[in-house]
C-alpha positions in Angstrom: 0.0 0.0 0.0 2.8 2.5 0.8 4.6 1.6 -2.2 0.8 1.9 -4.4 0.7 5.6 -2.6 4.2 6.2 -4.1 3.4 4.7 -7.1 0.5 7.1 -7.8 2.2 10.2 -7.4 5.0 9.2 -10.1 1.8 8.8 -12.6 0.8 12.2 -11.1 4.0 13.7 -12.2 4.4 11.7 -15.6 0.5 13.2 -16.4 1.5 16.6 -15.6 4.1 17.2 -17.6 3.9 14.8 -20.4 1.2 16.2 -22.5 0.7 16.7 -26.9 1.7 20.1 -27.8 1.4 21.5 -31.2 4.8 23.7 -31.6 7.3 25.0 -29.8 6.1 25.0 -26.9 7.2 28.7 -25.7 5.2 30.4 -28.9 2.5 28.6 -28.1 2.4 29.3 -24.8 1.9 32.9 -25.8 -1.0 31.8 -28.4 -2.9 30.3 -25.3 -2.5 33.2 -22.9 -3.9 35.2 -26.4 -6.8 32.3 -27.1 -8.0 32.9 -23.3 -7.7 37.0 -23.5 -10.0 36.8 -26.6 -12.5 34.5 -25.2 -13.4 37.8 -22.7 -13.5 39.9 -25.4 -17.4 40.4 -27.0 -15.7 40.8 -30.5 -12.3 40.3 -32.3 -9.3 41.8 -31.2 -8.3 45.0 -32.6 -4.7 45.2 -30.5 -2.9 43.0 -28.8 0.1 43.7 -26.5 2.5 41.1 -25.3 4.9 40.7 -22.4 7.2 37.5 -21.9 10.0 36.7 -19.9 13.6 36.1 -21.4 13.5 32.7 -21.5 10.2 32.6 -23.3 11.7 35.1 -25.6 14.9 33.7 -26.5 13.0 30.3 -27.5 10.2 31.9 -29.8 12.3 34.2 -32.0 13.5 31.5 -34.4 10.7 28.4 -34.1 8.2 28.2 -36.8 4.5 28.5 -35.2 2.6 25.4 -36.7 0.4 26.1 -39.0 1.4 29.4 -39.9 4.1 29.1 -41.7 5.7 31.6 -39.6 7.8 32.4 -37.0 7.7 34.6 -33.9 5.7 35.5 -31.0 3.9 38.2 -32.7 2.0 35.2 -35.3 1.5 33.1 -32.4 -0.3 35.7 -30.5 -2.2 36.6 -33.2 -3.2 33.6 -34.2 -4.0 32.1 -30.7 -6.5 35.6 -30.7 -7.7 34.9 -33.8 -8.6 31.5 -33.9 -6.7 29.6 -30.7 -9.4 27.5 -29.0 -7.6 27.5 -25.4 -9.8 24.1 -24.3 -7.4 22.4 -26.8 -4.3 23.5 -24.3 -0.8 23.2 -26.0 -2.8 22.0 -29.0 -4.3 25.6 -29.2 -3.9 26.1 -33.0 -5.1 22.9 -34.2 -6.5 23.0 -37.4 -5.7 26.7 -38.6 -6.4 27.8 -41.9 -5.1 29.9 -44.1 -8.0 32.2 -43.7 -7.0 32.9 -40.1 -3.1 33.1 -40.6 -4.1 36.0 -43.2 -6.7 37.8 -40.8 -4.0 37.4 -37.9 -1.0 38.7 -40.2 -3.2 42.0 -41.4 -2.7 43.2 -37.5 0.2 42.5 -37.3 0.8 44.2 -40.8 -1.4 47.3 -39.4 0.8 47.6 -36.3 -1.5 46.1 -34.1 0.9 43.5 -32.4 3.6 44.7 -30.2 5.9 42.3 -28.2 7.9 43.2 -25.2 10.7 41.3 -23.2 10.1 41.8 -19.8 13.7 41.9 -17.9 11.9 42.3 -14.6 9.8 39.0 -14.0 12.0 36.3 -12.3 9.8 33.6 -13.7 11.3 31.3 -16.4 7.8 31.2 -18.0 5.7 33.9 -18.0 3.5 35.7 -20.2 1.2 38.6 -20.5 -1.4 39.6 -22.6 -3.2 43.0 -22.9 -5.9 42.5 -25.2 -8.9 45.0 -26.5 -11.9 44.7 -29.6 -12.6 49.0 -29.1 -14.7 48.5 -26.4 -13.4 46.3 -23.6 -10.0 45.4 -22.9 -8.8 42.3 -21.2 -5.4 41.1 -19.8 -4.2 37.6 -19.2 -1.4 36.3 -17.3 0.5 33.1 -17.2 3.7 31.8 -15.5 5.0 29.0 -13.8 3.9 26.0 -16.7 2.7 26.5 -20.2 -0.9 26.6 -19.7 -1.3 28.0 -16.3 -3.2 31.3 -16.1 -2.8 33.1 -12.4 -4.7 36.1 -13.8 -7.6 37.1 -15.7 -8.7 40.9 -15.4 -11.7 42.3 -18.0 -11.8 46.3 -17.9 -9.7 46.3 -14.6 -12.1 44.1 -13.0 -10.3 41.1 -11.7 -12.2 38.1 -12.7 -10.2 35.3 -11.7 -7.0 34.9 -9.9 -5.3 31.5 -8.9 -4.6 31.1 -5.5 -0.8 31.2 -4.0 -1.5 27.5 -2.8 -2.3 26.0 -6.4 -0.1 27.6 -8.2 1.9 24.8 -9.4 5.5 25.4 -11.8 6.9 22.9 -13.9 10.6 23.1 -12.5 8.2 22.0 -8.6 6.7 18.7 -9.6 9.1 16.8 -7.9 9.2 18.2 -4.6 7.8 16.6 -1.5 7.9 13.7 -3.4 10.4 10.4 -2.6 11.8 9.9 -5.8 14.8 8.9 -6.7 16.2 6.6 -9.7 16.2 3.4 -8.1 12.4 4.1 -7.0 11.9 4.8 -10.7 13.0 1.9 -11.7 11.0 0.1 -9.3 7.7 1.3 -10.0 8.3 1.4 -14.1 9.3 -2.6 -13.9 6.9 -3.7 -11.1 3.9 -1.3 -11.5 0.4 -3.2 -13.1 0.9 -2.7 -16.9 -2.7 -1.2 -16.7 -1.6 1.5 -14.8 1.0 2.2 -17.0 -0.2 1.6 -20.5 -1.2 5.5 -20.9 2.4 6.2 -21.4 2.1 4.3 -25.1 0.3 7.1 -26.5 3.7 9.0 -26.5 4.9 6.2 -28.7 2.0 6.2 -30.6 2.6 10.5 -30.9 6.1 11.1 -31.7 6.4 7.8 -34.1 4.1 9.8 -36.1 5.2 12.8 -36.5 9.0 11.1 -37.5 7.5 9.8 -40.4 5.8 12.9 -41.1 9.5 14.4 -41.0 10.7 11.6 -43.1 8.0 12.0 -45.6 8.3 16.3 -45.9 10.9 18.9 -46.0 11.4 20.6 -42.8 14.3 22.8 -41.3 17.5 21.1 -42.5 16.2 18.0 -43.3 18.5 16.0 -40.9 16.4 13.1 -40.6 15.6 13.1 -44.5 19.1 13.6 -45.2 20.4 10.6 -43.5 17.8 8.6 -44.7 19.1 9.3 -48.4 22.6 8.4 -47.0 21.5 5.0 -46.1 20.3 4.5 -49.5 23.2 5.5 -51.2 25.2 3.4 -49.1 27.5 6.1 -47.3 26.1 5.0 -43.9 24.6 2.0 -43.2 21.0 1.0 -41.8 21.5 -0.3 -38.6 19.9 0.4 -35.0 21.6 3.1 -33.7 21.6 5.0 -37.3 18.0 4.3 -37.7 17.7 5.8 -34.1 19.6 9.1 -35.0 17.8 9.2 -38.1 14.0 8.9 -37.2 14.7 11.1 -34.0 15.9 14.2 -35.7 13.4 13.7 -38.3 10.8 14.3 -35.3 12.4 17.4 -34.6 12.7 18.3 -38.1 9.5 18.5 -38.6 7.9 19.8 -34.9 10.6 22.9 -35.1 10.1 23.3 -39.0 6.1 24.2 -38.2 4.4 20.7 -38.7 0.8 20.4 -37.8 1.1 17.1 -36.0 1.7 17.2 -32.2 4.6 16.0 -30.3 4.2 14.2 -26.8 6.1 16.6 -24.8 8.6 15.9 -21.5 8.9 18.8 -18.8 7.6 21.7 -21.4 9.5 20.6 -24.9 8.3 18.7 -27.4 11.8 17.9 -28.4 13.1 16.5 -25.3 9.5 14.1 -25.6 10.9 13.1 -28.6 14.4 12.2 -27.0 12.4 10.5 -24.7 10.6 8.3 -26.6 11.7 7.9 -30.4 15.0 6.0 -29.0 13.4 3.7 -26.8 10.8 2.7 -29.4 13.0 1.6 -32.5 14.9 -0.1 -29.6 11.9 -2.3 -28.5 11.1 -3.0 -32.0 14.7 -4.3 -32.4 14.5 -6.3 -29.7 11.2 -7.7 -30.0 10.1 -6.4 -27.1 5.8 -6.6 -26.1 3.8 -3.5 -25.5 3.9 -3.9 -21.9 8.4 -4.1 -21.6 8.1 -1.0 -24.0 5.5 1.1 -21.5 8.0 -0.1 -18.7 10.8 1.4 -20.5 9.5 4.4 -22.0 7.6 4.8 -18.1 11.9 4.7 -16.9 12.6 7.2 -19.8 9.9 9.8 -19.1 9.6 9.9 -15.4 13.9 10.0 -14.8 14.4 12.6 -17.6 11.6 14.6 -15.2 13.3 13.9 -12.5 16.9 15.2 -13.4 15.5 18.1 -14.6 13.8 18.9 -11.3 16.8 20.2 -10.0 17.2 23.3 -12.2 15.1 26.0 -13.6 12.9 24.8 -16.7 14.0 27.1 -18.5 17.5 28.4 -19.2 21.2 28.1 -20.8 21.4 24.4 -20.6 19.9 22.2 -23.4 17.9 19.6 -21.8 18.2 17.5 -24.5 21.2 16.2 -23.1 19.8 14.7 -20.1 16.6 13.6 -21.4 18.6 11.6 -23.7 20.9 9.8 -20.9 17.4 8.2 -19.7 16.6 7.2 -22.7 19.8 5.2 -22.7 18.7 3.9 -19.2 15.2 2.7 -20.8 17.6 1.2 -24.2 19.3 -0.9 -21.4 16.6 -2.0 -19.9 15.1 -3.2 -23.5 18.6 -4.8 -24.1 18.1 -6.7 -20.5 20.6 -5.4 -18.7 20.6 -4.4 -15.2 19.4 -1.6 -13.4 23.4 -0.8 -13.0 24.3 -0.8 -16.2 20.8 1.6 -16.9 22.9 3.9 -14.1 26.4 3.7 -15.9 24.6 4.7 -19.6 23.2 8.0 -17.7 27.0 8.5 -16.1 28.2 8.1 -19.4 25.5 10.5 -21.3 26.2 12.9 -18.6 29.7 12.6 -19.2 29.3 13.1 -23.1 27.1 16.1 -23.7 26.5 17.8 -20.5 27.4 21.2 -22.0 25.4 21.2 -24.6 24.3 25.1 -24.7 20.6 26.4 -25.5 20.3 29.4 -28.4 16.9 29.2 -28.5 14.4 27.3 -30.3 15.0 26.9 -34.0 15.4 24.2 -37.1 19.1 23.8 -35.4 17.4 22.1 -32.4 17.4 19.0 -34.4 20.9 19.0 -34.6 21.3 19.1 -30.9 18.5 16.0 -30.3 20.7 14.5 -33.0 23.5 14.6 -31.0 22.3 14.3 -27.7 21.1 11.0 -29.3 23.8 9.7 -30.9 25.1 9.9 -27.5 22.2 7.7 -25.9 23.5 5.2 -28.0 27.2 5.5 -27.7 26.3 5.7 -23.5 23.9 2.6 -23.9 27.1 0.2 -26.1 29.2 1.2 -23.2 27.2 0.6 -20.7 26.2 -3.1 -21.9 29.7 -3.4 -22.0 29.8 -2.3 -18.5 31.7 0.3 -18.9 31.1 3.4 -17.0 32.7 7.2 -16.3 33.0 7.8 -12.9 34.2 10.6 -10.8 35.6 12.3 -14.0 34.6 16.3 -13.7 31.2 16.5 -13.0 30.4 12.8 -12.9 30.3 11.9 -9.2 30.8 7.6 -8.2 27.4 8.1 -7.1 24.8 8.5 -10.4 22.5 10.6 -7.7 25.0 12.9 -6.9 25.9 13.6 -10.6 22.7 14.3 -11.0 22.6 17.3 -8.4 25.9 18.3 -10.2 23.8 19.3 -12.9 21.4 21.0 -11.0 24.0 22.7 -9.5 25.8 23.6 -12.9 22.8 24.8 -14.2 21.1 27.0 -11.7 24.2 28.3 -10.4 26.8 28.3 -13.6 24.7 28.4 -17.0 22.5 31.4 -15.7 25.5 33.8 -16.7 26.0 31.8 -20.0 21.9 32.2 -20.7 21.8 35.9 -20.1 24.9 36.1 -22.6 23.3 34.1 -24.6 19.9 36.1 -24.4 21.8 39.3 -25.1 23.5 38.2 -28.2 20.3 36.8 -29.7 18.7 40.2 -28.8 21.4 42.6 -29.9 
């Protein structure tokens, strides 16, 4: 029973923070925040002002917004006002047509869509939305997690505000929990495969949209472009190619604007797809049952969430990187090795491309889940060789404490690198 109790929040967390989003998931943000404004409104928006934090800047200047054909926050605001149905959450622009990209662009094109970086919020995600038709104006707010609104004010009248108390921020899911990796591990290999079957749908998701990248042009084509390099012969089609290449095709296609959701991890579509895409083709490979493939994508998910617990959700640090050491974990696991060799493919991933910096979100992303997941496989060889880096820089003997190296790195190191960062993007 205690275990069950434990076992429960874990699908709590995994459900919280493992969600479809259509796009970047910092663009639309701001299209939500926009979709809920214009819901107050009595008619269409005639202005729309927009505030975001840096972070949330820094990842929508370069990300197409689905649908649109276009990048920016100003589209995704516009659009989200326009048409953005915010019951759909991070699927708020599902189904845009052309008719409301055009009707969204004309105000912008009138001058009717200003965007702001706010420099003063200390939130990682946060957004605000001053909205009016001519005759009432409204004003949204949102911080802490994607879809979370703490304000809503119509003509200065406040007409809903979230409580302190259920405020709830993405980078907080963990805490007050008792979680660590060998728990993980516990509950993704012992837990009732009925209460842990939901996690397929990711599978189901982001195996999708790679084939949609596969099948289209998006960004720079990485996925596509290996694919014609296997059939030329130049590289040959084995697992951990087909890995790298129907991976970055995922990303190819959610960062080049596709219309197909991703299943997201911790806020990013991308780091979903690191999450999942690896560990699939790796079942298949291995002939592994629906049920060994929920455990192992359950270990992938839920440890990815947990290293990235320990820093802020958004920042310098590409989180790629670690999402993609437990998918090497869950590749292990697939392979039937043992839960030590799952820890030593982390050390090692952690050991590869820990400083993997974030410019923002962009076509390039693909790049980085390519190499963040070339490295889940490199880290995952090793490790079924048992072969493991330990106590080398950052890498503690202890997987747990390498793990709060990171968190430390990041919150206390990469801030200075992410405001550089952010300054060189904005300049």
């Amino acid at each position: 029973m205690k275990n069950q109790t434990k076992w429960n929040s874990y699908k709590k967390i995994i459900n919280t923070v493992v969600k479809p989003a259509l796009g970047c998931t910092e663009p639309i943000a701001a299209a939500y925040a926009a979709s809920v404004a214009a819901e107050m409104l009595h008619s269409a928006p005639t202005r729309i002002h927009v505030e975001v934090s840096s972070n949330l800047f820094k990842n929508a200047m370069g990300v197409f917004v689905p649908g649109t054909g276009k990048i920016g926050l100003a589209i995704a605001a516009a659009a989200g006002a326009i048409y953005g149905n915010p019951e759909y959450g991070l699927e708020v622009l599902a189904g845009i047509n052309q008719s409301d990209v055009d009707r969204a662009q004309n105000l912008i094109d009138a001058g009717s869509v200003t965007v702001k970086r706010n420099v003063e919020t200390k939130e990682f995600i946060y957004c605000f939305i001053e909205m009016t038709d001519g005759n009432h104006v409204a004003k949204v707010e949102l911080q802490g997690g994607h879809t979370q609104i703490v304000k809503k004010i119509l003509d200065d009248v406040v007409v809903f505000e979230q409580p302190q108390n259920k405020l709830v921020s993405t980078g907080s899911v963990c805490d007050d929990v008792d979680i660590s990796l060998a728990y993980i591990y516990e509950y993704a290999t012992t837990e009732k495969f009925e209460n842990i079957k939901f996690i397929l749908d990711a599978a189901d998701i982001n195996i999708a949209l790679s084939n949609h990248g596969l099948e289209h042009p998006y960004g720079l084509e990485i996925g596509r472009t290996l694919a014609d390099a296997m059939n030329e012969g130049i590289i040959t089609d084995d697992l951990m190619n087909d890995i790298i290449m129907r991976t970055s095709a995922a990303s190819d296609a959610r960062m080049g604007g596709a219309t197909l959701p991703a299943m997201s991890n911790f806020g990013s579509g991308n780091q979903g797809i690191a999450a999942t895409i690896p560990v699939v083709i790796t079942a298949n490979y291995y002939n592994q049952d629906q049920e060994n493939l929920a455990r192992a994508l359950i270990i992938s998910h839920l440890t990815a969430i947990y290293i990235k617990s320990f820093y802020p959700p958004l920042s310098g640090f590409c989180g790629n990187t670690v999402t993609s050491g437990a998918a090497s974990m869950a590749m292990v696991y697939l392979a039937g090795g043992t839960f030590e060799q799952s820890c030593s493919a982390l050390q090692n991933c952690i050991s590869d491309v820990a400083g993997m910096i974030c410019d923002g979100a962009k076509a390039t992303c693909a790049m980085k889940v390519k190499s963040a997941t070339c490295s889940a496989c490199a880290a995952f060889l090793l490790a079924m060789h048992d072969q493991c880096a330990s106590e080398q820089g950052i890498v503690a003997k202890n997987v747990e404490q390498s793990i709060r190296n990171i968190g430390r790195l990041v919150t206390n190191g990469i801030s200075a690198v992410d405001t550089e960062i952010i300054d060189i993007m904005s300049a």
